[in-house]
Structure formats: structure tokens, C-alpha cells
C-alpha positions as CSV (number, residue, x, y, z in Angstrom):
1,X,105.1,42.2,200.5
2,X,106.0,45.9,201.7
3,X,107.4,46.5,198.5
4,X,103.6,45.4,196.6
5,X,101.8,47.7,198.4
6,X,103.7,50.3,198.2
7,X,103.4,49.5,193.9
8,X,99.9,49.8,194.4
9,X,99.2,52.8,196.5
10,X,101.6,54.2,193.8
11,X,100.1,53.1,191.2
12,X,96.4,54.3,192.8
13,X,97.5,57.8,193.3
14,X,98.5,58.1,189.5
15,X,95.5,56.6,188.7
16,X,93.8,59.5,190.9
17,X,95.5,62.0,189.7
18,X,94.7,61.4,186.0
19,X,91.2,61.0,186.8
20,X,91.4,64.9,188.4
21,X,93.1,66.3,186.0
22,X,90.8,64.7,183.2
23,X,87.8,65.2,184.9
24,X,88.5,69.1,185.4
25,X,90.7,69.4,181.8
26,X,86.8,69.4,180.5
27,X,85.9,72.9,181.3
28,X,83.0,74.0,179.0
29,X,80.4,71.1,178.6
30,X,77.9,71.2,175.6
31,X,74.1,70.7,177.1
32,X,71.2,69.5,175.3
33,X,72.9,70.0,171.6
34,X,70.1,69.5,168.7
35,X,69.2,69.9,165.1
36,X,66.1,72.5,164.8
37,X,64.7,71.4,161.7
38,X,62.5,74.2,159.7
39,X,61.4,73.5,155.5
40,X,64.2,75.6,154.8
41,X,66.9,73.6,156.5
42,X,68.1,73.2,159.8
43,X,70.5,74.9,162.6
44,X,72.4,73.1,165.8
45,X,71.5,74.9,168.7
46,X,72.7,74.0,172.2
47,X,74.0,75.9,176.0
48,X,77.6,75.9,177.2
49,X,78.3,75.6,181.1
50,X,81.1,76.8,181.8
51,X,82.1,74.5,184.9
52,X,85.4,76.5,185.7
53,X,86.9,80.2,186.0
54,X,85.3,83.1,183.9
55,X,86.2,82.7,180.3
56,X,86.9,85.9,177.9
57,X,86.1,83.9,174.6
58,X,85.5,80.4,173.5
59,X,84.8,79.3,169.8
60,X,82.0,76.6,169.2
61,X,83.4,75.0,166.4
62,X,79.9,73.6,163.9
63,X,80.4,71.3,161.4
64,X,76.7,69.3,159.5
65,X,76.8,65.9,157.2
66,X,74.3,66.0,154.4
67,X,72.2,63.2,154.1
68,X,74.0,61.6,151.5
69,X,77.1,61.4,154.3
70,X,78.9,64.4,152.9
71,X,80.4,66.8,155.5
72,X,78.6,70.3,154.8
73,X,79.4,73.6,156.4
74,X,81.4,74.2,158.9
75,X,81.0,77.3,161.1
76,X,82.9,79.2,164.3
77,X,80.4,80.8,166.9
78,X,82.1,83.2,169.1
79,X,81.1,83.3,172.8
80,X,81.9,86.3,174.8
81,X,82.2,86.4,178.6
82,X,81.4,83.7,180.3
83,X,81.1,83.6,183.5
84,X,82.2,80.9,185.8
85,X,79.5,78.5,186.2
86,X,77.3,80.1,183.7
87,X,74.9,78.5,181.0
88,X,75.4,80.5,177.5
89,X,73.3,79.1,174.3
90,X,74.5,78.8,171.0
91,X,72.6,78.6,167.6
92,X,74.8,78.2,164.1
93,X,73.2,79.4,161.4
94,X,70.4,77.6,158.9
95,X,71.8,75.3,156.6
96,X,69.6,74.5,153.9
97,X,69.3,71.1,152.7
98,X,68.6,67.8,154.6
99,X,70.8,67.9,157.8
100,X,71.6,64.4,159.1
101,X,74.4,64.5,161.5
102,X,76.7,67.6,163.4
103,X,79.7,68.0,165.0
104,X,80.1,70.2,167.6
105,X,84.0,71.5,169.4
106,X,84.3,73.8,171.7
107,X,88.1,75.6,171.2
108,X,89.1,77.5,174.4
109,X,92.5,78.7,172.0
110,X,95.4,77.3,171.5
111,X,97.7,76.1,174.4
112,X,101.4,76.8,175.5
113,X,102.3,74.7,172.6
114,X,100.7,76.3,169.5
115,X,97.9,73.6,168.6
């Protein structure tokens, strides 16, 4: 019996600890992302909160898919300086054509790996 529980408070503080280090591995959350449709195409605008320390440089990484399902254009916006806790919009440039669908990834650089 000893030996269960001990399994499962185990087992509860991995399950915690993943949880934390998921929840604050998400540092830069992308806020109310759209399409801004004009008769000469359309742009993906968008804010970035920046939910931990003061960053010197993220990329937004913007990629569209034409209406026939094709992936367009893709595009890097650089944000500078941005402070922790901050909201920082974004706006890619106007694509022309019909716009269905975007992609957007925001790449803090790469890690102590290389990817």
C-alpha cells in the first residue's frame, strides 16, 4: 500500500512539473491574429504579449494559403525590444490575391541545440 502511494505522489509531481514547464515554455502568445482584407489583397495583423523576461528580438514567422489551397508567401517580421509583459502588434505585408488561410510562428532563435 505504502509503496502505491508513494507511485502516485511520484507520478503527480512529474505530472506537475511538466505542466509548469509547458505552461511557461510558451512565452510570447499571439492575440487576436486576423486577415485585413482590402480589393487589393489582404495582410495578417495581430499583438504579441510577451508573458515573460524582456526580449531583445523575436521573429513572427507569416506564411498565407491561396484560395485554391496553395501555400503563398511566406514572410519574417522582426520585433525589437520587448518588454516583459508588454503587448507589441504585428502587420505582414499585403498579399494580393484571395487570402484564405495563415500561419503564424513566433521564433524566439534557435536553442542550445542549433534548431
Amino acid at each position: 500500500m505504502k509503496g502505491r502511494v508513494l507511485t502516485l505522489v511520484g507520478l503527480a509531481v512529474v505530472a506537475v512539473a511538466v505542466v509548469a514547464s509547458l505552461w511557461t515554455e510558451e512565452r510570447f502568445v499571439v492575440e487576436d491574429a486576423r486577415l485585413e482584407r482590402a480589393s487589393d489583397g489582404a495582410r495578417v495583423t495581430g499583438t504579441i504579449l510577451n508573458t515573460g523576461p524582456a526580449a531583445t528580438q523575436i521573429l513572427v514567422d507569416i506564411a498565407v494559403v491561396s484560395a485554391e489551397g496553395r501555400l503563398g508567401e511566406k514572410e519574417t517580421v522582426t520585433l525589437d525590444q520587448i518588454a516583459a509583459g508588454a503587448r507589441v502588434p504585428f502587420s505582414s505585408k499585403r498579399y494580393p490575391g484571395d487570402v484564405r488561410a495563415y500561419t503564424i510562428h513566433v521564433n524566439e532563435g534557435t536553442n542550445p541545440y542549433g534548431n
